[in-house]
C-alpha positions, 0 to 999 in steps of 0.5 A: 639964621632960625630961632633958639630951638632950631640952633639947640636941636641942630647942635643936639643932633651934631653933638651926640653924635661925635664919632659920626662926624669925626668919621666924616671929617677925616673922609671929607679931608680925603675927598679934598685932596684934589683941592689941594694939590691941583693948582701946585701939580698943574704949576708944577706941569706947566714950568717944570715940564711943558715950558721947560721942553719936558713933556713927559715930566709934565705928563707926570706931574698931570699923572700926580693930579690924576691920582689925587682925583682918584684917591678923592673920588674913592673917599666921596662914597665914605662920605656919603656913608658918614653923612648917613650915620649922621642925619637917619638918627636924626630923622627917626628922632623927629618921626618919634617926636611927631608921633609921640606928640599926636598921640599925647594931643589925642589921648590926654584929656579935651584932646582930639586926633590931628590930621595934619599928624600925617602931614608932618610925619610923611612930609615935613619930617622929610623935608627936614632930614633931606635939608639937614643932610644937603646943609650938612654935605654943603658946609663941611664941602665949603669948609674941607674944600675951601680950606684945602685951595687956600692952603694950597695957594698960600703955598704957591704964591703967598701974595695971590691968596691974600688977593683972593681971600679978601673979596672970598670974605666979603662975599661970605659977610654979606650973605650972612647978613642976608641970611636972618632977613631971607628966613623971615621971608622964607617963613612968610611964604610959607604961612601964606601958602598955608593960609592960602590952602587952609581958605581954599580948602574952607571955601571948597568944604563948605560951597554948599553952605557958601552958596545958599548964603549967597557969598559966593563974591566975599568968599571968592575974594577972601581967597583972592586975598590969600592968593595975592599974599602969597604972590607977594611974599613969593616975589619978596623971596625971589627978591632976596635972591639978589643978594646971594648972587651979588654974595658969589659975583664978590666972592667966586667971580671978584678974585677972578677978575682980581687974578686975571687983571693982575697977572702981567703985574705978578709975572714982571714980579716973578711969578711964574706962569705956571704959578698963576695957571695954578692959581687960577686954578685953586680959584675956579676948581675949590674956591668958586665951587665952594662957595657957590655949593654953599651960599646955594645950599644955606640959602635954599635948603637952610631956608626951608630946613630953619623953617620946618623944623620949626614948625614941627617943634612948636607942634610937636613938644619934646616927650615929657613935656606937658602941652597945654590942656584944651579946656572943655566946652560946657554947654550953657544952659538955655537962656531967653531970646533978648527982649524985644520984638521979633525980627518977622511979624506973625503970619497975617491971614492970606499971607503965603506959607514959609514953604510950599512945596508943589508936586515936587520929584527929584532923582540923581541921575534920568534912569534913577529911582525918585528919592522924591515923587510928587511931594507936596508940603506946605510949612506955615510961617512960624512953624517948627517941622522936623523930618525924620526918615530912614538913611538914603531916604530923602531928607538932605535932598528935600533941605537942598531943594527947599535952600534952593541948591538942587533943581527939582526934575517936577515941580516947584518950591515957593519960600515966603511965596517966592518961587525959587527957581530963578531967584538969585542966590543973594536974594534967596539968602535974604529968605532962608539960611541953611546949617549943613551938616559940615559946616563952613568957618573961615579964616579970620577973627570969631567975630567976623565968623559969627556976624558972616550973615549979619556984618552989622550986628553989634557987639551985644546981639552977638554976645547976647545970641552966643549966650542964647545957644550956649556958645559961651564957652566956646568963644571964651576958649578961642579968645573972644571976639576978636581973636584970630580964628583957624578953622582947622584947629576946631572940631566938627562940632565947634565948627556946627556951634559955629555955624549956628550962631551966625545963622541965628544972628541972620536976617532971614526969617526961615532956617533949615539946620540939616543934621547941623547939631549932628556933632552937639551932645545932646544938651547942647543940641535942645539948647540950640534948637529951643533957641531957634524955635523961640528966634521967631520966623520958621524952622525946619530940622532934618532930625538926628536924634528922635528927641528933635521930633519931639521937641517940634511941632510938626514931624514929616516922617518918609515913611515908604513912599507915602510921606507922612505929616504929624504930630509925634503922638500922631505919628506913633499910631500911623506910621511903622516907620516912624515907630520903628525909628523911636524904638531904634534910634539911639538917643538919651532921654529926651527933656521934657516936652516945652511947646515950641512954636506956634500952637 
């Protein structure tokens, strides 16, 4: 029904705890005395009392059978408790697992915080403790209950339980074939429900990234894909639902039609018809129940108990294991551009500016202060801007603006001479391609993430681009090109390194990284931005460290409402904001200065 660890860590949990199932044995065989003595009482009411003309000794056999539910109602409730003495240890016994693996994952070295801690703590942990008691309740019901009717028709007419228990056994047979195929269908929906989400989630995350890429179509149907994935493998499942009903129509309605059809048979044998009352009785009161409670149970709840816990114990190692280190990215020293000429041909006289922004104003709300009024900048081709400013100040606004995913209130924004008000999305994505700070990395292979803006590329521009902004280590560690990769299991400056090569490898000639090294250290940061400056075409890099003024041409600095433009040097003597900035802003020593850009 589930893999080795399922069977060894259920077995575990039932075996160290004997007496606790001892007391639920015993409790259960209680509960089950009705099961017993039903179809022998009611036999017993209908020949010896009602047919006979005894009425008051029929009432008194039904009396019997009343008792009988009674003492087996009172045992019910020590069932329950028994059942509790056996699954809460258990459950506290998963929490303690998930929790001890977190932290070990956390604090060991190259490790990092999970969230999806949290979900495994608080639902998955339920599902299973809820699971494990429900299969526990079903199975030990089948068996005590089963047991008890098969006794008791054994008892009363010998050949009728030989008649029932056969179709009773090919029932069990074919949902137990069924069972291995119906937990590799239940593992299927659940990974596509979870890729589905993890796409969802992806695509929601990084809409402002997907949209200044002009992916809206590829991303819409990448989700799409997982959506009809999921809906397969949901229809696959409901499929298997099948057999487990032609499992009970063999096993809980078959020996109802074997002793209805066979009744004048059994009564011209000499069988009396309170004897196949009782019968009857046995099968649609404890046999049927039984089984339907059972197949039921194991199917839906086993499903889903086989499959969770799984999941937590591959997540999740057993304490004192050791789980496998994550290596450490080592940034890759910088390395030369590939050779050959640039992708964009150096500015022509007369040829537009890579940016012109034209008495530009933007506020958030019409009673809003402007967080720009009337700016007015213009970025040459093969410039290298940095904009610098204090938190709030304008400088993700301004990146928004010039991607074209904010509408100016005034003003207009030409990129290459290209108004882009009105541009399509796909045409504004051939001109410019935005880094954001969180960056959008879907699900699928390494390769297929990096090439996202340049589906064409061959294997070496990537490597030779990966290589370029220190990436190396990174796509050695996921497993190289090809590998499969989950957005979810990279940390925020992965994702960001990420994302830099696949705008790297992109063919528009202006790229605008907002705050996008934010999570580099800052050696890995200088090398992806030297890459981009010697890429060819125009950068634009709202600061996160000082040291990316320095490493630029030109420095716009929000100083007040007077937007200065600079050199760093220039700016020093200018602007008290900007020094301010210098002084205050934590940062390592920046490297040495290289002139970057155009001159």
């Amino acid at each position: 029904m589930s893999g080795p660890g399922v069977r060894r860590t259920t077995w575990a949990a039932l075996r160290t705890r004997r007496r606790a199932l001892a007391r639920l044995a015993v409790w259960s065989a209680v509960e089950a005395l009705p099961a017993l003595l039903g179809g022998v009482l009611v036999a017993r009411a209908v020949d010896q009392g009602f047919l006979a003309g005894q009425f008051g000794t029929g009432l008194a056999w039904l009396a019997g059978l009343a008792a009988a539910v009674l003492v087996g109602a009172a045992a019910t409730g020590q069932v329950y408790r028994s059942l509790g003495a056996v699954v809460e240890p258990f459950r506290d016994e998963l929490a303690a697992r998930v929790v001890q693996g977190a932290l070990r994952d956390a604090t060991r070295a190259g490790g990092r915080a999970d969230s999806a801690t949290v979900a495994r703590l608080t639902h998955q942990v339920e599902v299973v403790r809820d699971t494990f008691g429900g299969l526990l309740l079903v199975v030990r019901g089948f068996l005590f209950t089963a047991g008890a009717a098969l006794l008791g028709l054994l008892a009363l007419a010998p050949p009728v339980a030989g008649a029932v228990a056969a179709p009773l056994v090919v029932g069990l047979a074919v949902f137990g074939a069924s069972l291995p195929a119906m937990v590799a269908y239940q593992r299927a929906q659940v990974t596509a429900g979870e890729r589905l989400g993890r796409s969802a989630a992806s695509a929601l995350a990084g809409h402002r990234d997907v949209v200044a890429c002009g992916a809206q179509e590829r991303v819409v149907s990448d989700v799409a894909r997982r959506v009809g994935a999921q809906a397969d493998a949901e229809r696959t499942l409901a499929r298997m639902a099948a057999l487990r009903s032609l499992s009970l129509g063999v096993g809980g309605w078959l020996p109802v039609v074997v002793l209805v059809l066979a009744a004048p048979w059994l009564v011209r044998q000499g069988l009396s018809a309170g004897a196949v009352l009782g019968a009857l009785v046995y099968v649609t009161t404890g046999l049927q129940p039984a089984l339907h409670a059972v197949v039921q149970g194991v199917g839906g709840g086993g499903l889903r108990y086989a499959v969770t816990l799984g999941r937590i114990l591959r997540t999740s190692p057993p304490p004192g294991a050791t789980p496998p280190s994550r290596p450490a990215a080592v940034p890759t020293p910088p390395v030369a551009a590939p050779a050959g000429p640039a992708p964009w041909a150096a500015a022509a006289v007369g040829d537009p500016p890579a940016v012109a922004l034209r008495g530009l104003t933007f506020r958030y709300g019409p009673h809003a202060r402007p967080v720009l009024a009337d700016l007015t900048l213009t970025v040459a081709t093969g410039d290298h801007l940095a904009v610098v400013g204090p938190s709030g100040a304008g400088k993700s606004t301004l990146a928004a603006l010039v991607a074209g995913l904010a509408s100016p209130e005034s003003g207009t924004v030409h990129l290459a001479g290209v108004p882009v008000d009105g541009t399509p999305p796909e045409a504004l994505a051939r001109l410019r391609v935005l880094v954001p700070q969180e960056a959008y990395v879907r699900t699928g292979s390494v390769g297929d993430n990096l090439r996202y803006l340049h589906p064409d590329a061959d294997d070496a521009t990537v490597h030779a681009a990966v290589r370029t902004l220190g990436a190396g280590a990174l796509v050695a560690r996921l497993g190289g090109l090809d590998a499969e990769l989950d957005p979810a299991a990279l940390s925020a400056g992965e994702r960001q390194l990420v994302a830099a090569v696949r705008a790297y490898l992109a063919p528009a000639p202006l790229v605008v990284l907002d705050e996008a090294t934010c999570h580099l250290d800052p050696t890995l940061e200088a090398t992806v931005e030297h890459a981009f400056a010697n890429r060819g075409g125009t950068l634009v890099v709202i600061a996160h460290r000082i040291s990316s003024a320095t490493r630029a041409r030109r420095v716009l600095v929000f100083d007040g409402d007077r937007p200065l433009v600079g050199t760093h040097d220039d700016l020093l003597t200018r602007s008290p904001t900007y020094r301010e900035l210098v002084g205050h802003w934590a940062d390592v020593a920046p490297p040495d200065r290289v002139p970057l850009g155009r001159s």
